[in-house]
Predicted model as a PDB file, atoms N, CA, C, CB and O in Angstrom, pLDDT in the B-factor column:
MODEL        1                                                                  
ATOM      1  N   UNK A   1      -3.718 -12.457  -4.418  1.00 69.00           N  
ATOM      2  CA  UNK A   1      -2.857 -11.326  -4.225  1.00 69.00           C  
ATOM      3  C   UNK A   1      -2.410 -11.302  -2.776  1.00 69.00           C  
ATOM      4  CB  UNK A   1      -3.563 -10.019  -4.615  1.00 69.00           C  
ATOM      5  O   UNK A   1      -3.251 -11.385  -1.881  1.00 69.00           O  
ATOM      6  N   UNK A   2      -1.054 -11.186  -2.500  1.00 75.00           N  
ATOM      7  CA  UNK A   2      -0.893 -11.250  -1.305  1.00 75.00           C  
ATOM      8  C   UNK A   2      -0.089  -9.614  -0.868  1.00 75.00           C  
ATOM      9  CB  UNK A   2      -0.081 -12.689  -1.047  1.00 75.00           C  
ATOM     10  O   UNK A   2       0.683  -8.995  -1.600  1.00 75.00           O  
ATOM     11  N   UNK A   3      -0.402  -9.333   0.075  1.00 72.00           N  
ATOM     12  CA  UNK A   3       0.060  -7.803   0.368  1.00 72.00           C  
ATOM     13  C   UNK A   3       0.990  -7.864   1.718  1.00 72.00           C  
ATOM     14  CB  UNK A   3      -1.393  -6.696   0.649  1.00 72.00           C  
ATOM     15  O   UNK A   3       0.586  -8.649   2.576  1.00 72.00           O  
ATOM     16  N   UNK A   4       2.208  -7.116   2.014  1.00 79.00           N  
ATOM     17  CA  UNK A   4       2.879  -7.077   3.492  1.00 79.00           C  
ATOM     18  C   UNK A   4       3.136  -5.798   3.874  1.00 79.00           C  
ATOM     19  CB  UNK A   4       4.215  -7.818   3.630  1.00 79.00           C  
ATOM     20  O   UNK A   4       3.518  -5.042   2.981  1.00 79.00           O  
ATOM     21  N   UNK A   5       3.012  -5.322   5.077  1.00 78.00           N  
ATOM     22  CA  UNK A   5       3.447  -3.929   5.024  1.00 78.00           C  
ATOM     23  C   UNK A   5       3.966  -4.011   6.685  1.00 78.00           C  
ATOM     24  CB  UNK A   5       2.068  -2.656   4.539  1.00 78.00           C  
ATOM     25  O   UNK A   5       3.492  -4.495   7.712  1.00 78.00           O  
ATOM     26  N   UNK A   6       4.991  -3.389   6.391  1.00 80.00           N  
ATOM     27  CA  UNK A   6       5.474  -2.466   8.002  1.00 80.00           C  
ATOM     28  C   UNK A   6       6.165  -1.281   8.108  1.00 80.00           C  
ATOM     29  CB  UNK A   6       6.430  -3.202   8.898  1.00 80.00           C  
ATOM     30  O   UNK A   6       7.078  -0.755   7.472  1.00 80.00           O  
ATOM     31  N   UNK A   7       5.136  -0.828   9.607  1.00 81.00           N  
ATOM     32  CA  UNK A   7       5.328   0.336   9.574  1.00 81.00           C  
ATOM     33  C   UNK A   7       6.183   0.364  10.753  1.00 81.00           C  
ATOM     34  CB  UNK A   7       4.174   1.130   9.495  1.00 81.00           C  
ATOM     35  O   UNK A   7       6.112  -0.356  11.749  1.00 81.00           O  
ATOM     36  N   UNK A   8       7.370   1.727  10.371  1.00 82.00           N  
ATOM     37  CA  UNK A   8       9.036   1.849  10.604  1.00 82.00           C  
ATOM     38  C   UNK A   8       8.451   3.222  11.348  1.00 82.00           C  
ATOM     39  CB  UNK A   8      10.433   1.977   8.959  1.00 82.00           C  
ATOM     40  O   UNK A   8       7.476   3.950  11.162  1.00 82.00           O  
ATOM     41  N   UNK A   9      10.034   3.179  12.690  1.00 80.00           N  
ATOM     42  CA  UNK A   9       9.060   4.562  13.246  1.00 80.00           C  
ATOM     43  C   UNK A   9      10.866   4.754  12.687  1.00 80.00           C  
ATOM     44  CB  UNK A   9       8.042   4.976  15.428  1.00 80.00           C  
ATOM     45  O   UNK A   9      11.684   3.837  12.610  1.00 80.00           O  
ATOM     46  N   UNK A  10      11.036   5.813  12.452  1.00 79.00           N  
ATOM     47  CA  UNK A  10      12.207   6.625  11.839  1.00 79.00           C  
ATOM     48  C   UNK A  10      13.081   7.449  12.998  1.00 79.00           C  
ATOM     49  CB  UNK A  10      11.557   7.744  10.715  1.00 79.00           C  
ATOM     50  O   UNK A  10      12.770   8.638  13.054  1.00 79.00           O  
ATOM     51  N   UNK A  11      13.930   7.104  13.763  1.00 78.00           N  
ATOM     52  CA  UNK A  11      14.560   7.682  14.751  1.00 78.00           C  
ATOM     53  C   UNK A  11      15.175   9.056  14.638  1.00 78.00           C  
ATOM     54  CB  UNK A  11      15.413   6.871  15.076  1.00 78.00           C  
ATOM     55  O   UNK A  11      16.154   9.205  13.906  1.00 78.00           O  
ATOM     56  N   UNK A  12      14.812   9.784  15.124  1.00 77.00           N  
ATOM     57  CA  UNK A  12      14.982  11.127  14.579  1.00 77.00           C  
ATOM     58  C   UNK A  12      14.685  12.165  13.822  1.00 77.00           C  
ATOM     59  CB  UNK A  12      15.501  11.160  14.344  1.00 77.00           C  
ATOM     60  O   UNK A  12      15.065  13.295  13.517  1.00 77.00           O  
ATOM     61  N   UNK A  13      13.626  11.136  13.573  1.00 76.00           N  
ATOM     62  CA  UNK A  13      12.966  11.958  12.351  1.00 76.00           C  
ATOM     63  C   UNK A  13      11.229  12.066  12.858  1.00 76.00           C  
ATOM     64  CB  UNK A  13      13.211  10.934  10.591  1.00 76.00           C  
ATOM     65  O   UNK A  13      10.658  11.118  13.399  1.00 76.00           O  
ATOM     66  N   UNK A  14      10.653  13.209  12.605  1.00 75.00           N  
ATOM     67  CA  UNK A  14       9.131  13.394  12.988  1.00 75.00           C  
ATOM     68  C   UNK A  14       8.505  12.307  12.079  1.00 75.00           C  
ATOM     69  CB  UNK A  14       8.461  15.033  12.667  1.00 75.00           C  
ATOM     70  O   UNK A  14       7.791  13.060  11.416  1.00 75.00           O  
ATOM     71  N   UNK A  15       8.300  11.265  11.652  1.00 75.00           N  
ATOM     72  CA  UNK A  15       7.388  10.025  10.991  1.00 75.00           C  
ATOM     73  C   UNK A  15       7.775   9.094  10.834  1.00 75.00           C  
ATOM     74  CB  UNK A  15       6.907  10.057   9.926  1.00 75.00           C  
ATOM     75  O   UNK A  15       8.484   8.477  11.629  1.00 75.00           O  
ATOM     76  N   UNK A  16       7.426   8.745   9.796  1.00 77.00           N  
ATOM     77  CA  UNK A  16       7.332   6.703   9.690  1.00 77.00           C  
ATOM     78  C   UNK A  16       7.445   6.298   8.429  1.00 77.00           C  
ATOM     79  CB  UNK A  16       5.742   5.838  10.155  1.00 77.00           C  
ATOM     80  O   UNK A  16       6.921   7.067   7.623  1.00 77.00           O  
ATOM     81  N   UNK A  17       7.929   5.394   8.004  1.00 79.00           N  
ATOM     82  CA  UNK A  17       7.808   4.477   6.930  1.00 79.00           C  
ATOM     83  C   UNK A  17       7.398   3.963   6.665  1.00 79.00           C  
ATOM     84  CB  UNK A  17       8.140   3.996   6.647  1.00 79.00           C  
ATOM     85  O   UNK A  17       6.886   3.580   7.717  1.00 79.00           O  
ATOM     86  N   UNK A  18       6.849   3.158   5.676  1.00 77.00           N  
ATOM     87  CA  UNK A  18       6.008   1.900   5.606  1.00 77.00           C  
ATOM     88  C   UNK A  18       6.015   1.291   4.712  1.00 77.00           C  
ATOM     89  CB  UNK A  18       4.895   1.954   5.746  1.00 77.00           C  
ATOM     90  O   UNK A  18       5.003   1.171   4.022  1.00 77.00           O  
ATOM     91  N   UNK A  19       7.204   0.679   4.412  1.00 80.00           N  
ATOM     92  CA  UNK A  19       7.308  -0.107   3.124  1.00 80.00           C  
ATOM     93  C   UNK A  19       6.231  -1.407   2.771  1.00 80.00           C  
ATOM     94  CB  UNK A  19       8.762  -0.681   3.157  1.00 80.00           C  
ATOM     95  O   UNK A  19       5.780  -2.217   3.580  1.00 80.00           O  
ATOM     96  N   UNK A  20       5.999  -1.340   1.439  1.00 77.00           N  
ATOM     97  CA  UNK A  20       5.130  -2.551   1.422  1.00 77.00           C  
ATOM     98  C   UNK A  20       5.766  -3.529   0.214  1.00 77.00           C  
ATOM     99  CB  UNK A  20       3.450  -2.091   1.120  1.00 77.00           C  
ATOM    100  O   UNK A  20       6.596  -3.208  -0.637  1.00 77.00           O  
ATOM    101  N   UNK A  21       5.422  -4.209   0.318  1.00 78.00           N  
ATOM    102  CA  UNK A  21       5.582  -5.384  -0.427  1.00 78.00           C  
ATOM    103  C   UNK A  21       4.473  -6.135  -1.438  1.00 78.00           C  
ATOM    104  CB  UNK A  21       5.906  -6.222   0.527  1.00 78.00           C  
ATOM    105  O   UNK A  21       3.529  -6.454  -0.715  1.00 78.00           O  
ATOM    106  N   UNK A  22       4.195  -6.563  -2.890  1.00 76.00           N  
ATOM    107  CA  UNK A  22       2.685  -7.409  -2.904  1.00 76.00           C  
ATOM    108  C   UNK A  22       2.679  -8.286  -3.988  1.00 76.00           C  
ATOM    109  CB  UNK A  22       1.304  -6.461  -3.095  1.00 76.00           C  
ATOM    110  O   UNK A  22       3.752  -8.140  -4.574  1.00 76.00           O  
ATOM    111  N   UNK A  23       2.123  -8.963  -4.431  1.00 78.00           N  
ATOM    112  CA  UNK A  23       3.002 -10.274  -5.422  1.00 78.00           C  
ATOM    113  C   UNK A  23       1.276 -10.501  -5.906  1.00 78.00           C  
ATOM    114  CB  UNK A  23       4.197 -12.140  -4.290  1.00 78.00           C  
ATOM    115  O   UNK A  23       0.404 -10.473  -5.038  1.00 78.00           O  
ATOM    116  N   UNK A  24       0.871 -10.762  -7.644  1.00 76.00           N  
ATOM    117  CA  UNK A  24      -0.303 -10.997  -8.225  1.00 76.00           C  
ATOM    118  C   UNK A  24       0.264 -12.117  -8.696  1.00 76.00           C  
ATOM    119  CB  UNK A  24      -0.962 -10.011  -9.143  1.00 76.00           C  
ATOM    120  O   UNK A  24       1.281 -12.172  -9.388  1.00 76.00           O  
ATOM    121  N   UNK A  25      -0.669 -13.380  -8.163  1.00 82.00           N  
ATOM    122  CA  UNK A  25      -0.575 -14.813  -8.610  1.00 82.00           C  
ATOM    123  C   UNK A  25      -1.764 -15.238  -9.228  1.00 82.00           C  
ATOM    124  CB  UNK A  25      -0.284 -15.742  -7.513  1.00 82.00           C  
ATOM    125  O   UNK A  25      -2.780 -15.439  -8.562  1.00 82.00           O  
ATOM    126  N   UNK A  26      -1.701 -15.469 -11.056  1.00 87.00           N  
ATOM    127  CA  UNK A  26      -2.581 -16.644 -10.642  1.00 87.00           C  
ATOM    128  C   UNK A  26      -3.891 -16.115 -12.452  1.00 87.00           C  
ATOM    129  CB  UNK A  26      -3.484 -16.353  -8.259  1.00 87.00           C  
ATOM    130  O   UNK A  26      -3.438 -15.335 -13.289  1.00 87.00           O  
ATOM    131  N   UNK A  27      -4.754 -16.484 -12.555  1.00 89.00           N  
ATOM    132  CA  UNK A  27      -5.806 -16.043 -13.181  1.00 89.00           C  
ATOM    133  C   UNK A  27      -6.344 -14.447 -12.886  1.00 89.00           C  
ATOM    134  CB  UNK A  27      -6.772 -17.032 -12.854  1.00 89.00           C  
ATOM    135  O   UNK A  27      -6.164 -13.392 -13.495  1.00 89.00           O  
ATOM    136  N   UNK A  28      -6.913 -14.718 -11.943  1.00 84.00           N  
ATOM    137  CA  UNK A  28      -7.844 -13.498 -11.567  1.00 84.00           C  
ATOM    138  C   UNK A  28      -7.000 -12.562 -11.562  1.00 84.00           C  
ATOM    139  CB  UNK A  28      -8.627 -13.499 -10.249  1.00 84.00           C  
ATOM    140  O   UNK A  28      -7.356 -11.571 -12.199  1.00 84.00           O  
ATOM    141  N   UNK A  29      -5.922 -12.509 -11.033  1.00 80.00           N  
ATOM    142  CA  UNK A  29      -4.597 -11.792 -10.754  1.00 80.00           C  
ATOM    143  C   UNK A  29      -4.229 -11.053 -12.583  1.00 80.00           C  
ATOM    144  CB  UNK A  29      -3.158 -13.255 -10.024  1.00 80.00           C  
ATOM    145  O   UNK A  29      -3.893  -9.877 -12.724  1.00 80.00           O  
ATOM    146  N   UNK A  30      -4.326 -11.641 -13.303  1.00 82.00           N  
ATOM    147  CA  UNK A  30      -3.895 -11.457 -14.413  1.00 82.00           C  
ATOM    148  C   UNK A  30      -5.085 -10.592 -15.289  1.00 82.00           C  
ATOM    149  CB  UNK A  30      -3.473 -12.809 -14.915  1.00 82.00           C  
ATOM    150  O   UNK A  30      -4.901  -9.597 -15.989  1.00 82.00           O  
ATOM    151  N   UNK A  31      -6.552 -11.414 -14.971  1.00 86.00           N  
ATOM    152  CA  UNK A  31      -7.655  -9.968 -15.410  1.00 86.00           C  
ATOM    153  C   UNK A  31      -7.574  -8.911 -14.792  1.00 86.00           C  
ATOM    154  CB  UNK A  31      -9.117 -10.094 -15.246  1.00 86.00           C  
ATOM    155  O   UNK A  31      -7.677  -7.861 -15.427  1.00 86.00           O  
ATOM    156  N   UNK A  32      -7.366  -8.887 -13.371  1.00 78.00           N  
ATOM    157  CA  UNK A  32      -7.743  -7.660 -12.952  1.00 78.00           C  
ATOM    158  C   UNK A  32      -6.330  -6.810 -13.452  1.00 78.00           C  
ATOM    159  CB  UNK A  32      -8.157  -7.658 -11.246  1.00 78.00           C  
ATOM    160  O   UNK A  32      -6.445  -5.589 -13.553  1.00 78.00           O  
ATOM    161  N   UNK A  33      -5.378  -7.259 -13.678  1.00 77.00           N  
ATOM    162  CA  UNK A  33      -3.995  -7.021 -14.243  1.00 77.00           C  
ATOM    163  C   UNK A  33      -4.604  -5.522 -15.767  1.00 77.00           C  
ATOM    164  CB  UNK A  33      -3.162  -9.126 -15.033  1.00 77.00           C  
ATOM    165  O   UNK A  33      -4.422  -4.328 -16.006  1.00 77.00           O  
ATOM    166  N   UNK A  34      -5.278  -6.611 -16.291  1.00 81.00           N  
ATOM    167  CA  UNK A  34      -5.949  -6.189 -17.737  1.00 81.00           C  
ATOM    168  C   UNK A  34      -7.222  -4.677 -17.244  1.00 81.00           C  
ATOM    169  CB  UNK A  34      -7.037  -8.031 -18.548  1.00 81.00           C  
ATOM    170  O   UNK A  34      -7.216  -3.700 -17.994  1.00 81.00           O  
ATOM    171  N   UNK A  35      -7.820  -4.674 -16.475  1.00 84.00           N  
ATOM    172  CA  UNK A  35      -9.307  -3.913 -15.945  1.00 84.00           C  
ATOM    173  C   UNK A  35      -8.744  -2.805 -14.937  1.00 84.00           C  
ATOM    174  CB  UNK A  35     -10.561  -5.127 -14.978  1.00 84.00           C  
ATOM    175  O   UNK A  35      -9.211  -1.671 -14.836  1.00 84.00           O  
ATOM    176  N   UNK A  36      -7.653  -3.320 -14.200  1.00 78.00           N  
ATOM    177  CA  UNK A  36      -7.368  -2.084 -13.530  1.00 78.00           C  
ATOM    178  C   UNK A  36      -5.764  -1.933 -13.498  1.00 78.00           C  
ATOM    179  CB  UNK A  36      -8.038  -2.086 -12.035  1.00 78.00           C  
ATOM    180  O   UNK A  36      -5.187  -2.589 -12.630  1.00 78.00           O  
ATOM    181  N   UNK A  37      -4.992  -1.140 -14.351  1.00 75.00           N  
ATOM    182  CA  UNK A  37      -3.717  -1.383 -14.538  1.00 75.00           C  
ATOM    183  C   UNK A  37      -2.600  -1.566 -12.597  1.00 75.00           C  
ATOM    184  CB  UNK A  37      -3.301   0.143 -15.716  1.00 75.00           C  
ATOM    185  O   UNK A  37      -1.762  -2.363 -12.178  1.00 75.00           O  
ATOM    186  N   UNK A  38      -3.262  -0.376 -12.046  1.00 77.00           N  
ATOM    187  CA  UNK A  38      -2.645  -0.120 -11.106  1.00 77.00           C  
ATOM    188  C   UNK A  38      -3.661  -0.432  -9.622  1.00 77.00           C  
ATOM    189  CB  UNK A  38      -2.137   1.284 -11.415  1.00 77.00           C  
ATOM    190  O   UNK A  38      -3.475   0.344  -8.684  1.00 77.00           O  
ATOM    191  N   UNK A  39      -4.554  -1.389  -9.470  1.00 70.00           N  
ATOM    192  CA  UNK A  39      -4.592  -1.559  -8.353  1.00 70.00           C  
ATOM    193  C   UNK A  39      -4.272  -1.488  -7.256  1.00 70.00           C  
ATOM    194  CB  UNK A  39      -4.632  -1.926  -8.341  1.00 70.00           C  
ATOM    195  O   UNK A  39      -4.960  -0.868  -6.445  1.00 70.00           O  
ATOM    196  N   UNK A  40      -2.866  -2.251  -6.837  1.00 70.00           N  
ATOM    197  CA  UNK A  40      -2.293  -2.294  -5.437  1.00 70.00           C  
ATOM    198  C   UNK A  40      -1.609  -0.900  -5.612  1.00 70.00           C  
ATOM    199  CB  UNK A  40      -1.203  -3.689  -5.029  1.00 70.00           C  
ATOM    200  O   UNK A  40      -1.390  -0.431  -4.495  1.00 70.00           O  
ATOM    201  N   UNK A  41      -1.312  -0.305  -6.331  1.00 77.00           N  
ATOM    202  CA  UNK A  41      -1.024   1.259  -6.190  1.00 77.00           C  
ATOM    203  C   UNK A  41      -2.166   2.160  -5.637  1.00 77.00           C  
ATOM    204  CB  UNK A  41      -0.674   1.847  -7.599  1.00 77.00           C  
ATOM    205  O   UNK A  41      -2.262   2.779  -4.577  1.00 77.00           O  
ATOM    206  N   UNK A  42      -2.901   2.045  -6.580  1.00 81.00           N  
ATOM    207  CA  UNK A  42      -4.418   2.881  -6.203  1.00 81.00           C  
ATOM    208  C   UNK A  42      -4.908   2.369  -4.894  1.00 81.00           C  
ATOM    209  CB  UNK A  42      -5.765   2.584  -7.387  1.00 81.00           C  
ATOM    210  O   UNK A  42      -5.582   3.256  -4.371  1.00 81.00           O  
ATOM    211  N   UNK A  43      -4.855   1.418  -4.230  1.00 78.00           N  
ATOM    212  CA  UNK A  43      -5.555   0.680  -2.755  1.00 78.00           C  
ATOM    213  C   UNK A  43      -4.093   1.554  -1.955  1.00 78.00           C  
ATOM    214  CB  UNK A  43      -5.649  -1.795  -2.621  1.00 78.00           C  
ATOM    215  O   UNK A  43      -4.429   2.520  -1.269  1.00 78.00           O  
ATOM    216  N   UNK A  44      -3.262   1.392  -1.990  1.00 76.00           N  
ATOM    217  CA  UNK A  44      -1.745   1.672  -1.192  1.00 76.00           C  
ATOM    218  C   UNK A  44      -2.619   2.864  -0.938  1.00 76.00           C  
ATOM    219  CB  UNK A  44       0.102   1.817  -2.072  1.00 76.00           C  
ATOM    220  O   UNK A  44      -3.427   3.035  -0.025  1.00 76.00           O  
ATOM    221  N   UNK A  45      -2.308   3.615  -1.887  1.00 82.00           N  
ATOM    222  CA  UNK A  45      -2.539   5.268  -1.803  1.00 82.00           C  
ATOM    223  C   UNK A  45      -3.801   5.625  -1.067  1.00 82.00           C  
ATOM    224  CB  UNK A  45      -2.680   5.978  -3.319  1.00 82.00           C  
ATOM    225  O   UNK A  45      -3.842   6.572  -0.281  1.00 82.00           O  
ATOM    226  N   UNK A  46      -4.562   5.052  -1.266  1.00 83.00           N  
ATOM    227  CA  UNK A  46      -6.220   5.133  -0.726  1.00 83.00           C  
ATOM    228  C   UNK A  46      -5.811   4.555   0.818  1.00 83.00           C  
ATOM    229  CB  UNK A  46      -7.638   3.870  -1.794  1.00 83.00           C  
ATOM    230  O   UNK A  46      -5.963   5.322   1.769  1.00 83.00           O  
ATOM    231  N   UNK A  47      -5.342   3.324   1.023  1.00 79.00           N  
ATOM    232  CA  UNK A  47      -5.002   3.186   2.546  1.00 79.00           C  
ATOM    233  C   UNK A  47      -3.933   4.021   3.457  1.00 79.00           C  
ATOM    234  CB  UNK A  47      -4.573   1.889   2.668  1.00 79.00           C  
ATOM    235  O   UNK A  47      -3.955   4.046   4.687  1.00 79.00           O  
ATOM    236  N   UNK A  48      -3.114   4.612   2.732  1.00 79.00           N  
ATOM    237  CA  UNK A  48      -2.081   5.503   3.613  1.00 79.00           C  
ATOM    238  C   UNK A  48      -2.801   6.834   3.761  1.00 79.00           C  
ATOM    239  CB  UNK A  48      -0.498   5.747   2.859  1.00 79.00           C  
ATOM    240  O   UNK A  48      -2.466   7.512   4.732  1.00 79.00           O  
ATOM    241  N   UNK A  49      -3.689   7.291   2.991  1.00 84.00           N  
ATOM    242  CA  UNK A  49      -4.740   8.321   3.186  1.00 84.00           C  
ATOM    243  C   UNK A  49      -5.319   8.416   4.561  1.00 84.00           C  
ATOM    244  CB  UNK A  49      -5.838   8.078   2.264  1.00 84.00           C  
ATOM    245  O   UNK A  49      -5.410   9.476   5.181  1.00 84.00           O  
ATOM    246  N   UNK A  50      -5.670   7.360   4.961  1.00 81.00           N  
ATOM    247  CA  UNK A  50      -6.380   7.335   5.829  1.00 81.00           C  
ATOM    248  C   UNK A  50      -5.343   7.421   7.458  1.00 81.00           C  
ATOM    249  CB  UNK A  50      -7.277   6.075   5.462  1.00 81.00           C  
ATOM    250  O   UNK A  50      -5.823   7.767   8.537  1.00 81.00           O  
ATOM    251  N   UNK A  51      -4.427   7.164   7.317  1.00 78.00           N  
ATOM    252  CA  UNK A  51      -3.520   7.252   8.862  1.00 78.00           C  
ATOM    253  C   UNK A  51      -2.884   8.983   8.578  1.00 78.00           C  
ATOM    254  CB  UNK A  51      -1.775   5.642   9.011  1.00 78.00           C  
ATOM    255  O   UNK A  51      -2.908   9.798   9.499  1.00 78.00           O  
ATOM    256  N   UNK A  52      -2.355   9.335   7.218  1.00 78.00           N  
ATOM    257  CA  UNK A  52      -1.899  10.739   7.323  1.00 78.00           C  
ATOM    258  C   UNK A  52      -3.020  11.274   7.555  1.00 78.00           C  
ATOM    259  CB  UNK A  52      -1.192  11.378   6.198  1.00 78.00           C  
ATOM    260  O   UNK A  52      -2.730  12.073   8.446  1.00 78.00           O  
ATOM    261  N   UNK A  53      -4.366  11.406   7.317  1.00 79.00           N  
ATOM    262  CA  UNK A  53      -5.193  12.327   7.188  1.00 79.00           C  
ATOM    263  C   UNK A  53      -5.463  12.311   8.495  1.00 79.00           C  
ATOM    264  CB  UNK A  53      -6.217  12.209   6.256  1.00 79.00           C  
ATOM    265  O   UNK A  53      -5.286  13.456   8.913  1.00 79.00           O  
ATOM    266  N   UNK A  54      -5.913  11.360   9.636  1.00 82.00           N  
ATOM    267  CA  UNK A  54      -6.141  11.054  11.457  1.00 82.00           C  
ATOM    268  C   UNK A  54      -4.938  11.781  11.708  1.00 82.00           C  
ATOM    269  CB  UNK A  54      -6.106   9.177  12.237  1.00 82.00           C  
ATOM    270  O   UNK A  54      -5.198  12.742  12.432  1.00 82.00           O  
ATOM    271  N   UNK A  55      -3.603  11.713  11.376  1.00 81.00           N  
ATOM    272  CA  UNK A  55      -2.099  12.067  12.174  1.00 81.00           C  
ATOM    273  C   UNK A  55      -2.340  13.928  12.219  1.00 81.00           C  
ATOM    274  CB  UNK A  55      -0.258  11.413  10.922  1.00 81.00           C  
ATOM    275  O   UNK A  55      -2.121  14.696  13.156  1.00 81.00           O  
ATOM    276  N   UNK A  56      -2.924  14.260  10.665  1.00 81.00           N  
ATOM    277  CA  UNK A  56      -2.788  15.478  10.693  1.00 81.00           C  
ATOM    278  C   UNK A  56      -3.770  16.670  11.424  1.00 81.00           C  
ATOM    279  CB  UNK A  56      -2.678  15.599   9.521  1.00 81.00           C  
ATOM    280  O   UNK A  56      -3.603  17.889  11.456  1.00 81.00           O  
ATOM    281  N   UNK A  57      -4.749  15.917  11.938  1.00 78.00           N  
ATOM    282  CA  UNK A  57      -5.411  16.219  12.342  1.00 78.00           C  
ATOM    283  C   UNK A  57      -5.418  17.211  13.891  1.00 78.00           C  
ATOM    284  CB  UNK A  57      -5.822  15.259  12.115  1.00 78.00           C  
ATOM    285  O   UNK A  57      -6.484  17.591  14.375  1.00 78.00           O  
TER     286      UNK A  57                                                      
ENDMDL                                                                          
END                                                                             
């Protein structure tokens, strides 16, 4: 699984962007496909948690 992300500072605007990108190649890629429908969604969400939750602080 390969993952890319960058983070955009938004000119004019109070935040940021962070588009990501992520591509499942392969075997393993395809069970965990089957066991956890939404992985790189569920990890995304769980990792952007963690910079809004420090920012808001």
């Amino acid at each position: 699984m390969l993952h890319a992300r960058l983070v955009e500072d938004l000119s004019g605007s109070p935040g940021s962007e962070i588009p990501t990108q992520e591509a499942r190649i392969g075997r393993p890629a395809a069970v965990l496909a089957h066991e956890r429908p939404n992985p790189m969604l569920d990890g995304r969400r769980a990792w952007l948690d963690g910079p809004v939750g420090a920012a808001s602080k």
